[in-house]
C-alpha positions as CSV (number, residue, x, y, z in Angstrom):
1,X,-51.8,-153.2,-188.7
2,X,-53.3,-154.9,-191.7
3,X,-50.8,-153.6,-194.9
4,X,-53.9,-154.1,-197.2
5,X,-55.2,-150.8,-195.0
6,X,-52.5,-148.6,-195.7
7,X,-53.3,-146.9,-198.8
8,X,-56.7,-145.6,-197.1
9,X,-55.1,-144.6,-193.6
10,X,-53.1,-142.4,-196.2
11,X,-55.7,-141.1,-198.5
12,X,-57.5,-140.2,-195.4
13,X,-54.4,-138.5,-193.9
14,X,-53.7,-136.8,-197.5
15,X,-57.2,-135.1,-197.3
16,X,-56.3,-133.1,-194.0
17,X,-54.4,-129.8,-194.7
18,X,-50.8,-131.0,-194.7
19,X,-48.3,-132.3,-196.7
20,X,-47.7,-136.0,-197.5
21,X,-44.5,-137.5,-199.1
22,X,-44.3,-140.7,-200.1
23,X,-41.8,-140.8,-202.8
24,X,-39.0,-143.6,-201.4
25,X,-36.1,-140.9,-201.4
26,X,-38.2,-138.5,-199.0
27,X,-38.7,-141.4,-196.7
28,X,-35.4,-142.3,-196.5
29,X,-33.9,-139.2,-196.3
30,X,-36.3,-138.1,-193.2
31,X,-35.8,-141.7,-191.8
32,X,-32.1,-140.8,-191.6
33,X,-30.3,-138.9,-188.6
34,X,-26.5,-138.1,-189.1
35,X,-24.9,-141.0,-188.1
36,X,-27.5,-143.8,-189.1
37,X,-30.6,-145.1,-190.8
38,X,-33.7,-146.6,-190.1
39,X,-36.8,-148.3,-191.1
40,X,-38.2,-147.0,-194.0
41,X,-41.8,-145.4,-193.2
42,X,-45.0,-145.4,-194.9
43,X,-44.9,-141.6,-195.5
44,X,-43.5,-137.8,-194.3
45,X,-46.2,-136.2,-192.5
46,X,-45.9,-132.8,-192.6
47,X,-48.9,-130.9,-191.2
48,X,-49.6,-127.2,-192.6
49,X,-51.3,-125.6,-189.3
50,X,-50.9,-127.2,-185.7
51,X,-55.1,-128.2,-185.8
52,X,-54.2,-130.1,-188.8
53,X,-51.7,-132.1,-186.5
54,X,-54.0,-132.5,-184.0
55,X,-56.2,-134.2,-186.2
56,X,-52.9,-136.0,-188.5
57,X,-52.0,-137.7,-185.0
58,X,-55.1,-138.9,-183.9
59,X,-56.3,-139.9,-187.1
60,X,-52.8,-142.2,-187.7
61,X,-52.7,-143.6,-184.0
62,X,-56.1,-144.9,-184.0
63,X,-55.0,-146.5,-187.1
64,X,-52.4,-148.2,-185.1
65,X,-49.9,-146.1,-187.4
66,X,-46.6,-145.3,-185.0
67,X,-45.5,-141.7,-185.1
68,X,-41.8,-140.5,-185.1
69,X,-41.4,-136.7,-184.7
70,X,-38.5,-135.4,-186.4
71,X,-37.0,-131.4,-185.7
72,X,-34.5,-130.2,-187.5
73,X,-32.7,-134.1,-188.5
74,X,-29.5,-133.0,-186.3
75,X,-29.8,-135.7,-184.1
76,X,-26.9,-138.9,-184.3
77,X,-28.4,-140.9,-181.0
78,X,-31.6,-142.2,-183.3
79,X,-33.6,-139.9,-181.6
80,X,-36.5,-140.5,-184.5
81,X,-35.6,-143.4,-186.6
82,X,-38.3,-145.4,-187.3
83,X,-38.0,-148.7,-186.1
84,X,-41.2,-150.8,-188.4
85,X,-43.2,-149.9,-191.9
86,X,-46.6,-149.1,-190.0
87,X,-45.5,-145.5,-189.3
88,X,-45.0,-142.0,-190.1
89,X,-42.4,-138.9,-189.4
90,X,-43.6,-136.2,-188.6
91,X,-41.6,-133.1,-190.2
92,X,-43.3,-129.9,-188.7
93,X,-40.9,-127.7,-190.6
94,X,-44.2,-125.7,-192.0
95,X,-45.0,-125.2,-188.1
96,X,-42.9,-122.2,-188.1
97,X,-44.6,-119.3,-187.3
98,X,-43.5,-116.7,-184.3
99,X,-47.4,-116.5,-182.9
100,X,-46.7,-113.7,-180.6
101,X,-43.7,-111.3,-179.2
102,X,-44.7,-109.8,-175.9
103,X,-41.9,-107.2,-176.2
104,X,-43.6,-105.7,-172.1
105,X,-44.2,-109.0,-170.5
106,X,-41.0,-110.4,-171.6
107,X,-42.2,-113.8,-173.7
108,X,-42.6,-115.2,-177.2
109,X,-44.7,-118.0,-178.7
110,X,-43.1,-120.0,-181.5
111,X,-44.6,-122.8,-183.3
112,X,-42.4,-125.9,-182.8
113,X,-40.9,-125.9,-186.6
114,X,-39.1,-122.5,-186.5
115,X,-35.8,-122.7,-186.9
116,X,-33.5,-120.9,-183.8
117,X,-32.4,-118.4,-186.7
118,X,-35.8,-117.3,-188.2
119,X,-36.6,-116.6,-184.1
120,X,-33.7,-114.8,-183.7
121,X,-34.3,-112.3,-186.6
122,X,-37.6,-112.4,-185.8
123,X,-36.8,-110.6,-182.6
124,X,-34.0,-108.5,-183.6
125,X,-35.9,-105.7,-184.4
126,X,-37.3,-105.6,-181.0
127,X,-34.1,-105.7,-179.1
128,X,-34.8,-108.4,-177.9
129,X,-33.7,-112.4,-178.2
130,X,-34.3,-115.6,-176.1
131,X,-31.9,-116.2,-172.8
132,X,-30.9,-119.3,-173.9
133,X,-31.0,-119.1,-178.4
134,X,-30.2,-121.7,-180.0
135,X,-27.3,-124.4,-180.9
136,X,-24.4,-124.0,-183.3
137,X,-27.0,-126.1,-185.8
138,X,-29.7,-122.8,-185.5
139,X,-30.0,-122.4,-188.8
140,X,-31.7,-126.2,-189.5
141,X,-32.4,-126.7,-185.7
142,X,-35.9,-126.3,-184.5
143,X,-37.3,-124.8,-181.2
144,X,-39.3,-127.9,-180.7
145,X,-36.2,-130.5,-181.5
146,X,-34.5,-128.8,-179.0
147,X,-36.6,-128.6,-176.2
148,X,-37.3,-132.0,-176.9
149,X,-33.8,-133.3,-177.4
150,X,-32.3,-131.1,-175.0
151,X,-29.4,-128.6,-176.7
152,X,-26.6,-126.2,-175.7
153,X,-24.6,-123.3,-177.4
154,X,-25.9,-120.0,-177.0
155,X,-26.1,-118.5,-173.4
156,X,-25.6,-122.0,-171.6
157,X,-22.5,-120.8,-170.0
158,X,-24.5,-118.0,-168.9
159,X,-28.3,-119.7,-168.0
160,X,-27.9,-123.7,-169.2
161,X,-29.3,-125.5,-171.6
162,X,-32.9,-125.5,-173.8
163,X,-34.7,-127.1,-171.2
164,X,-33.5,-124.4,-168.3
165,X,-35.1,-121.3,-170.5
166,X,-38.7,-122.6,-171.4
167,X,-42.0,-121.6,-170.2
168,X,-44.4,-123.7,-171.4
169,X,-45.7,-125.9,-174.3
170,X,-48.5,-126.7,-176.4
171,X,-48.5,-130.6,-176.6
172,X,-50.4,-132.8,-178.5
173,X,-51.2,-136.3,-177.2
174,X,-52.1,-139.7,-178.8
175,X,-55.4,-138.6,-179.4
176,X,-55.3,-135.4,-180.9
177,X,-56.0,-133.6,-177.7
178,X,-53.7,-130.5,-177.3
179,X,-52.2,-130.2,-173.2
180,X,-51.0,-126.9,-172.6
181,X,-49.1,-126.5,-169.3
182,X,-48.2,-123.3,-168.0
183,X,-49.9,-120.4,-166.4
184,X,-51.3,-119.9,-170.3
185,X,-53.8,-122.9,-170.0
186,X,-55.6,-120.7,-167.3
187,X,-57.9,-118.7,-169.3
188,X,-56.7,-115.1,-169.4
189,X,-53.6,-115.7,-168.2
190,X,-50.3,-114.2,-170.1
191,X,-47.6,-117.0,-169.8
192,X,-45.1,-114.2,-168.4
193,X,-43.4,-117.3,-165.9
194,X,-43.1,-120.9,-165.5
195,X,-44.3,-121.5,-161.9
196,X,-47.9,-121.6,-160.6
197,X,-48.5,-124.8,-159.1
198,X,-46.8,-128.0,-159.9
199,X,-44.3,-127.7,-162.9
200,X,-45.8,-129.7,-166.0
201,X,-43.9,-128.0,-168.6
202,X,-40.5,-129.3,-167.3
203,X,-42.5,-133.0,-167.3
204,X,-41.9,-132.7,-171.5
205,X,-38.8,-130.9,-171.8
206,X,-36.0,-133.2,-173.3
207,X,-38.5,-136.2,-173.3
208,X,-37.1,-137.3,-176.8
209,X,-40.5,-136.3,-178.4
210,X,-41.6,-139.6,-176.4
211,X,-44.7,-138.5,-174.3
212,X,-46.0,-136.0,-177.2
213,X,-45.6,-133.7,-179.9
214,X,-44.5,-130.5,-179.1
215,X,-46.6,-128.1,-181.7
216,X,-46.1,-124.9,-179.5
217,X,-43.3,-123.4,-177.1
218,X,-43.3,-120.0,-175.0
219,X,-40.1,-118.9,-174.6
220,X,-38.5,-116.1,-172.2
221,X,-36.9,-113.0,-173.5
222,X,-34.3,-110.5,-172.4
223,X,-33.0,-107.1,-173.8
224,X,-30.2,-107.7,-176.2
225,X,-26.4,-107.2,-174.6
226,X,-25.1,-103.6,-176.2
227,X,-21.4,-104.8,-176.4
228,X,-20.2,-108.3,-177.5
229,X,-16.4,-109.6,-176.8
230,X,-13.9,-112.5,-177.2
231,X,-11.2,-113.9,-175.4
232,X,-9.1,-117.3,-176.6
233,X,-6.1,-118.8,-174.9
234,X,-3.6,-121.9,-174.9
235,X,-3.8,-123.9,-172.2
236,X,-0.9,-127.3,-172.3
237,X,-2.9,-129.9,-170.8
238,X,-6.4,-130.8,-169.8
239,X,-5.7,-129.8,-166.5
240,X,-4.8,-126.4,-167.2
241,X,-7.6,-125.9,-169.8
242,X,-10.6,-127.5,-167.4
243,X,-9.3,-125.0,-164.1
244,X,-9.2,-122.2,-166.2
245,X,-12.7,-122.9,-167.3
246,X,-14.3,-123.8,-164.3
247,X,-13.0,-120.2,-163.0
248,X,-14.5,-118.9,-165.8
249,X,-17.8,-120.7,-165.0
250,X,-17.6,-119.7,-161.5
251,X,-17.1,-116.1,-161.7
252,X,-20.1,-116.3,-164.1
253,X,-18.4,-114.2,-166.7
254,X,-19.4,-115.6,-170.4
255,X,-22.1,-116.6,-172.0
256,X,-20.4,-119.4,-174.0
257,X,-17.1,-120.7,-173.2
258,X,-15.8,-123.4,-174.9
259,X,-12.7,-125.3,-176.1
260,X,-11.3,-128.1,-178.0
261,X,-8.1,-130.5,-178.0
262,X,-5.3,-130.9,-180.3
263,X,-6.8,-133.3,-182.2
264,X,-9.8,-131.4,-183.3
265,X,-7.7,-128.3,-184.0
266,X,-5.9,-130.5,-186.4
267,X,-9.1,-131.3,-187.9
268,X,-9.7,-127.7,-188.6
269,X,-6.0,-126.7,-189.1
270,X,-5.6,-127.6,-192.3
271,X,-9.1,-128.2,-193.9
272,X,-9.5,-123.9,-193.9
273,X,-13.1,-123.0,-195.1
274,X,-11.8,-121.1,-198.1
275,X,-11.4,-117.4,-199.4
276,X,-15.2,-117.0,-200.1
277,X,-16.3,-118.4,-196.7
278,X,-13.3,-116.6,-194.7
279,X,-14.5,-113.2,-196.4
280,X,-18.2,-114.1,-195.8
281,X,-17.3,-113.9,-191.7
282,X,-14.9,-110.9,-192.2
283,X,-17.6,-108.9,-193.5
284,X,-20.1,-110.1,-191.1
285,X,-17.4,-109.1,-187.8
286,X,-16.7,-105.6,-189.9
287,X,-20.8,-105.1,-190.0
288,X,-21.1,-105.8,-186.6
289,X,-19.0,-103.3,-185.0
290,X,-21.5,-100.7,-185.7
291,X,-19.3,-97.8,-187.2
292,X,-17.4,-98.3,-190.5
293,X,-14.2,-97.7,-189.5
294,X,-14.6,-99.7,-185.7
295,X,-15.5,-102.4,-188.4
296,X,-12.4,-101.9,-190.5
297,X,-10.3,-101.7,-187.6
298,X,-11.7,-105.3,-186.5
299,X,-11.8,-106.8,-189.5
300,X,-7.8,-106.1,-190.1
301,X,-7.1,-107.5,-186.7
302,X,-9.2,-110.7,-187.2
303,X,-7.8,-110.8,-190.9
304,X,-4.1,-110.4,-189.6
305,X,-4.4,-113.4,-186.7
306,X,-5.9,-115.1,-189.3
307,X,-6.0,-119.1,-189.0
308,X,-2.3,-119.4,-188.1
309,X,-2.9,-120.0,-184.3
310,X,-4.9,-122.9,-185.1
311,X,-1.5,-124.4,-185.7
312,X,-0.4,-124.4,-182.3
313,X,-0.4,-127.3,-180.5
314,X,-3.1,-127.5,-177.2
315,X,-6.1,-126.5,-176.0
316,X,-7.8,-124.2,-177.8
317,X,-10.0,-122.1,-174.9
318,X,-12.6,-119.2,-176.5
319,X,-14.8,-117.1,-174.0
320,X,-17.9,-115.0,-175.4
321,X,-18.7,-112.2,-172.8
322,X,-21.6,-109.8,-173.0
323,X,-22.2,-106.6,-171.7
324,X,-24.5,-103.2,-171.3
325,X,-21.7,-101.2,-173.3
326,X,-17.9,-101.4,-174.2
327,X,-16.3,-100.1,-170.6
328,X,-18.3,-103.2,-169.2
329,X,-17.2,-105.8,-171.2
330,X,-13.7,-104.0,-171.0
331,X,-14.1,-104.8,-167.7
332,X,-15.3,-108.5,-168.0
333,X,-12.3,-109.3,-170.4
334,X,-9.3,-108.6,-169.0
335,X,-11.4,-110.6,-165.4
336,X,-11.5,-113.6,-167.8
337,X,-8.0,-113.0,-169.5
338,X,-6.8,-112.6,-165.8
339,X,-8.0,-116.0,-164.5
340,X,-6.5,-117.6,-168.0
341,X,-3.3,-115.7,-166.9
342,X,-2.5,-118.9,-164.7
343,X,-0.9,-121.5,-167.5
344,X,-2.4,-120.1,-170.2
345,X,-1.2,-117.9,-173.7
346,X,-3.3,-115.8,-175.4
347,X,-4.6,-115.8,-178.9
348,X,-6.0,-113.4,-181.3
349,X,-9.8,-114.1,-180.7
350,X,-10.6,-114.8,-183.8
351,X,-12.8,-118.3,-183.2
352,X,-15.4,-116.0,-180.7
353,X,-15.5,-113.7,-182.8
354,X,-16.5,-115.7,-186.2
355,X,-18.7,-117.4,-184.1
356,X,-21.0,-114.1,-183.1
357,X,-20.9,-112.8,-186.6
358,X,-22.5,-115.5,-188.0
359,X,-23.8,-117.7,-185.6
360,X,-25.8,-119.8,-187.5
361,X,-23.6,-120.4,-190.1
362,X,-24.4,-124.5,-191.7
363,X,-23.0,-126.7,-189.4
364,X,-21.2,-130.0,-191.2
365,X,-22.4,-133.1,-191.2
366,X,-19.1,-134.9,-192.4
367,X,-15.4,-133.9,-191.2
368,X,-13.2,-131.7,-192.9
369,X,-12.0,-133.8,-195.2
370,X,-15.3,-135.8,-195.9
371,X,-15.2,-138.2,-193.4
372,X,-17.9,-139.5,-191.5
373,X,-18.7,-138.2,-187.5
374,X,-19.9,-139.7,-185.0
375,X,-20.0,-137.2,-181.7
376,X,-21.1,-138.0,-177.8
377,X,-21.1,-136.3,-174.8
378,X,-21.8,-136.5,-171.7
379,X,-22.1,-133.4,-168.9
380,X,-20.1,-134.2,-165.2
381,X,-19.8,-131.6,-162.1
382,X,-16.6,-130.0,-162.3
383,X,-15.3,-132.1,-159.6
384,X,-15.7,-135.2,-162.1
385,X,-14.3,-133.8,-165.1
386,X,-10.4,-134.8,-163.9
387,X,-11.4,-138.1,-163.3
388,X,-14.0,-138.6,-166.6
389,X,-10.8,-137.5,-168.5
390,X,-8.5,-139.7,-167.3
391,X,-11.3,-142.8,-168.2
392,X,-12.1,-141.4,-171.7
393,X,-8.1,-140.5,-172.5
394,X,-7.1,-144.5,-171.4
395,X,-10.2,-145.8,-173.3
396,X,-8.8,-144.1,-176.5
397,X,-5.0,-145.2,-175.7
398,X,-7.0,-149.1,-175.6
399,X,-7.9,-148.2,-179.2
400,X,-5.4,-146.5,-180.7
401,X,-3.4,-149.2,-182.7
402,X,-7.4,-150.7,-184.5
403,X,-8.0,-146.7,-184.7
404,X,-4.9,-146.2,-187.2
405,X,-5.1,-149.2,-188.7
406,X,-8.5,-148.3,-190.3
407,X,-8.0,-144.2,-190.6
408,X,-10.2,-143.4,-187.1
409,X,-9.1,-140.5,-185.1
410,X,-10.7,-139.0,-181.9
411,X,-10.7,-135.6,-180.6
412,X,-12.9,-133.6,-177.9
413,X,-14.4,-131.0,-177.0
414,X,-15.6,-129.0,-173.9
415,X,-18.3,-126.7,-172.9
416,X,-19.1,-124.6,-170.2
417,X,-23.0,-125.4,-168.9
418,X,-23.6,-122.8,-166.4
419,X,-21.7,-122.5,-163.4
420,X,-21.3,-126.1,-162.2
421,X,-21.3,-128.3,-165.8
422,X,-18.6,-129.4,-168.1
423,X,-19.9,-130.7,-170.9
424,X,-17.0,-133.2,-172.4
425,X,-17.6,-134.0,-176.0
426,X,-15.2,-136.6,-178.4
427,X,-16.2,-136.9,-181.7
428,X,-15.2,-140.0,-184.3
429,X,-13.8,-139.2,-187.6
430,X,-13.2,-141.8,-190.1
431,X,-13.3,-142.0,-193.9
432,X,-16.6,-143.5,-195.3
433,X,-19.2,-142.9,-197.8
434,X,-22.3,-141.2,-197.2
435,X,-25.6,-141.3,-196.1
436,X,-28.3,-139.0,-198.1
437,X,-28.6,-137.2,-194.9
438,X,-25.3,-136.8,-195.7
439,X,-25.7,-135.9,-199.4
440,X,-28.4,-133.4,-198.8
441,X,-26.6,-131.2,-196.1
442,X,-23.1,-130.9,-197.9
443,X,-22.7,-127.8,-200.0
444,X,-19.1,-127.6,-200.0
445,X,-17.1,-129.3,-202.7
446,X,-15.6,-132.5,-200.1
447,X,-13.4,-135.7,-200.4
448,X,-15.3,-138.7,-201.2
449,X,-14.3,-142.0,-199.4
450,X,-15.6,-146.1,-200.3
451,X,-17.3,-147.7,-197.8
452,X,-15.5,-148.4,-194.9
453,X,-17.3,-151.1,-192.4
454,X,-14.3,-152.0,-190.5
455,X,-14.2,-148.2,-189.3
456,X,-18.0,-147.8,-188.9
457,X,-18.1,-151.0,-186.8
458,X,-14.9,-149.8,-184.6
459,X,-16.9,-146.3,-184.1
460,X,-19.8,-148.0,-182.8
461,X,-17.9,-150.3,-180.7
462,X,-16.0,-147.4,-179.3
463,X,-19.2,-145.5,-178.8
464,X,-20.8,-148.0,-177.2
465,X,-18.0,-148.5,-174.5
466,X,-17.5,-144.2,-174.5
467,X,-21.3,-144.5,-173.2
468,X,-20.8,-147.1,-170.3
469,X,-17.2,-144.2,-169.1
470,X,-19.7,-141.6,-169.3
471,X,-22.4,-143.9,-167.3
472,X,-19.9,-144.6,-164.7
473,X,-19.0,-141.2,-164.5
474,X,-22.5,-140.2,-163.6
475,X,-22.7,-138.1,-166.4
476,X,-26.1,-136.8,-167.7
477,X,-26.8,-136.0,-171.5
478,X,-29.0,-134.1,-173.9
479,X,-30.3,-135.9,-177.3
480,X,-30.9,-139.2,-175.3
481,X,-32.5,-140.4,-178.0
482,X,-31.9,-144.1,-177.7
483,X,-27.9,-144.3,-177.2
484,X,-27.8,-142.8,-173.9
485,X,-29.3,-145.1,-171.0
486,X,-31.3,-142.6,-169.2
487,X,-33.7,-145.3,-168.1
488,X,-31.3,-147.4,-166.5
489,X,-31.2,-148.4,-162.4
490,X,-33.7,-145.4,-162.1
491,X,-35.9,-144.2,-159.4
492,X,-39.0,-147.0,-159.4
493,X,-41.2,-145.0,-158.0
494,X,-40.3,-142.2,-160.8
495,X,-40.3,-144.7,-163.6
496,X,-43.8,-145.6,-162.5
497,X,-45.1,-142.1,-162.2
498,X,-43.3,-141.6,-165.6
499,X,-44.9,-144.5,-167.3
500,X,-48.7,-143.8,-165.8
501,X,-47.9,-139.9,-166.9
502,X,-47.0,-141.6,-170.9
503,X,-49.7,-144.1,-170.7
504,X,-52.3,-141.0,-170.3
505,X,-50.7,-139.1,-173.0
506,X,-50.1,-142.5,-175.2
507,X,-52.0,-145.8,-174.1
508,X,-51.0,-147.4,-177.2
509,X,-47.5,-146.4,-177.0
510,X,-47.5,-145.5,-180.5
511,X,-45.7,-141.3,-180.7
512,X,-41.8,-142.3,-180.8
513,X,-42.0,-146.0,-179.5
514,X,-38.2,-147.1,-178.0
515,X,-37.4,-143.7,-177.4
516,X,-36.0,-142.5,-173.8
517,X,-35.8,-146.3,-173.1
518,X,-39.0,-146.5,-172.4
């Protein structure tokens, strides 16, 4: 595109009903993700209602603008970075509206902008929540970033990931045409189920934004649990922690079960939130309980185990179990403290239980002691994980002498996806400066480091070979983005019907170019 045509492409943008920002630290802060940078674009989009987007997108593509939808600005695989100048992000954060709660037919719509925890309270008064609701990030998250990019947390022990608890969408293409899949694009119809004929809403779910813009999702809902409940072991190896998990997973008795290696308790150990933030969850747990003095009773228990275990050397194992009332989830307890029985030592549950009383709490960006992150994941079959451990712990033996010498640790986590996933997750920390994604999302009063390039280069370089373990591994991934190679020795025949299926909703290939590895 001609440069000498920009300022009018924007002027004409500018005079829809949305939101343009063109100051330089806008656009680089919404051209940032939280592990890199990229092109600087011409503007922040950010459309006020989802016609206005209709019109914003087909407006910039036939002016050969590229457009990079950005959710919530979670992401570290460069899921929206903008890779040229002639282009715009799209920021549908004023997209945010619940549209409708169908407390009888069990649904909600939600425009793509709203964040997992204005959802959440959105429903609370109606007993109600979402099956699968929302990652650790909820508060910043957005429904549409996550069924784009694909997301876990919440429930996924229990039903899977974002993309396993979705309806139906509301998708705009290249040229401003809205698609709606779903029995709601029949006239009359209530969108109370995904199937009816062939399944086009599963066609768009953790595309990486690459085959439209999600403005609208519909959403299943379930009655509340009426009792919540916590149980955290110790577990002395790997192979302990991943059987004890997997019979967790198969006896289908939490709804998030997840743990974490010594290394990452370190992290945590000694980098304690503080007195305000500690207080902050103790009240939440107390308020939670229902009855003041069931609250006080918990809130001296949690206050008493305290952050001491975090000392202990293992793996950390922490199951969240729901149930219809308190003899249930009695019941569902000691069944998961009874299969942890088998190599394993309890701890006060005092990591489940922070994590349900304020489960949206602002997730970091940078480590514990202001360092820089960098995590991956991928998701094997249990009878994979052994074997995907063995590769990843040998690959970080390889790199343990370049790791120390310029401050890089590793440590890794695990989570339970449904009955037959593990989802294996090592994170990078190393001490760095910051990126003003980076800036922006740290309240807390943290260490600051000089640049470090020798670390930032190792991390990539050890990133990039994590990737080809996990490839080998057959493992899948959420947040493709474009680290993961999704696209790689695929199907032809499903890359072709992929490609005609993008080249209808994008012939210019213009709405997140590079994306999916596409």
């Amino acid at each position: 595109m001609d440069a000498t045509l920009y300022p009018a492409v924007l002027a004409q943008l500018a005079a829809l009903d949305v939101e343009l920002l063109t100051d330089a630290d806008e656009r680089r802060y919404f051209s940032q993700d939280v592990a890199d940078a990229g092109v600087l674009p011409l503007a922040v989009l950010r459309p006020l209602t989802v016609d206005a987007l209709a019109a914003a997108v087909g407006m910039a593509t036939a002016a050969g603008l590229a457009l990079f939808p950005r959710g919530g600005g979670m992401s570290y695989t460069q899921a929206y970075l903008p890779d040229r100048e002639a282009s715009l992000v799209l920021d549908l954060a004023a997209l945010d509206r619940v549209v409708e709660i169908a407390a009888d037919d069990l649904y909600v719509v939600v425009e793509a902008g709203c964040t997992w925890a204005k959802l959440d309270e959105a429903l609370k008064p109606h007993g109600l929540r979402t099956p699968f609701w929302g990652p650790f990030s909820g508060w910043n998250a957005t429904v549409g970033g996550s069924m784009s990019q694909g997301t876990a947390t919440f429930g996924t022990a229990r039903v899977g990931t974002s993309g396993d608890n979705v309806l139906a969408f509301d998708v705009v293409a290249a040229d401003g045409r809205i698609v709606r899949t779903g029995i709601g694009g029949q006239p009359g119809f209530k969108p109370f189920m995904r199937q009816y004929g062939p399944d086009l809403t599963g066609i768009f779910a953790n595309d990486s934004g690459r085959l439209g813009i999600k403005a609208r999702v519909t959403l299943p809902l379930e009655p509340r649990p009426g009792a919540v409940g916590g149980v955290s072991c110790l577990f002395a190896d790997f192979a302990a922690l991943a059987a004890a998990m997997q019979a967790v997973a198969r006896a289908g008795l939490a709804s998030e079960a997840f743990a974490m290696d010594p290394a990452v308790t370190r992290q945590f150990s000694g980098a304690a939130s503080g007195f305000v933030q500690d207080l902050t969850y103790l009240r939440a747990i107390g308020a939670a309980q229902g009855h003041w003095l069931k609250g006080l009773v918990r809130m001296a228990q949690v206050a008493i185990g305290g952050r001491a275990f975090l000392g202990r050397e293992g793996y950390h194992f922490h199951v969240v179990a729901e149930a219809d009332d308190e003899a249930a989830l009695r019941r569902k307890l000691a069944r998961v403290r009874a299969l942890c029985d088998v190599g394993g030592v309890e701890l006060p549950p005092t990591v489940p239980q922070m994590v349900r009383a304020v489960p949206f709490a602002p997730l970091p960006v940078l480590s514990p002691s202001g360092g820089r992150m960098l995590p991956l994941h991928g998701i094997v079959p249990w009878s994979g994980a052994a074997a995907l451990d063995k590769a990843m712990t040998a690959l970080i033996a390889r790199h343990q002498a370049d790791c120390a010498a310029v401050g890089l640790s590793i440590g890794t986590s695990f989570f339970g996806v449904a009955r037959s996933g593990l989802l294996y997750e090592p994170v990078l920390y190393w001490p760095d400066d910051r990126l003003l994604s980076h800036e922006r999302r740290t309240t807390t009063d943290l260490p600051r480091h000089p640049a470090n390039p020798a670390a930032a280069a190792l991390a990539k370089l050890v990133g990039a070979e994590m990737v080809e373990v996990f490839h080998a591994a057959g493992a899948t991934h959420l947040q493709i983005g474009r680290v993961y190679p999704w696209a790689r020795g695929r199907d032809a025949g499903a890359m072709d019907l992929l490609q005609a299926i993008k080249h209808e909703m994008d012939p210019h290939d213009l709405i997140n170019p590079g994306a999916l590895g596409l």
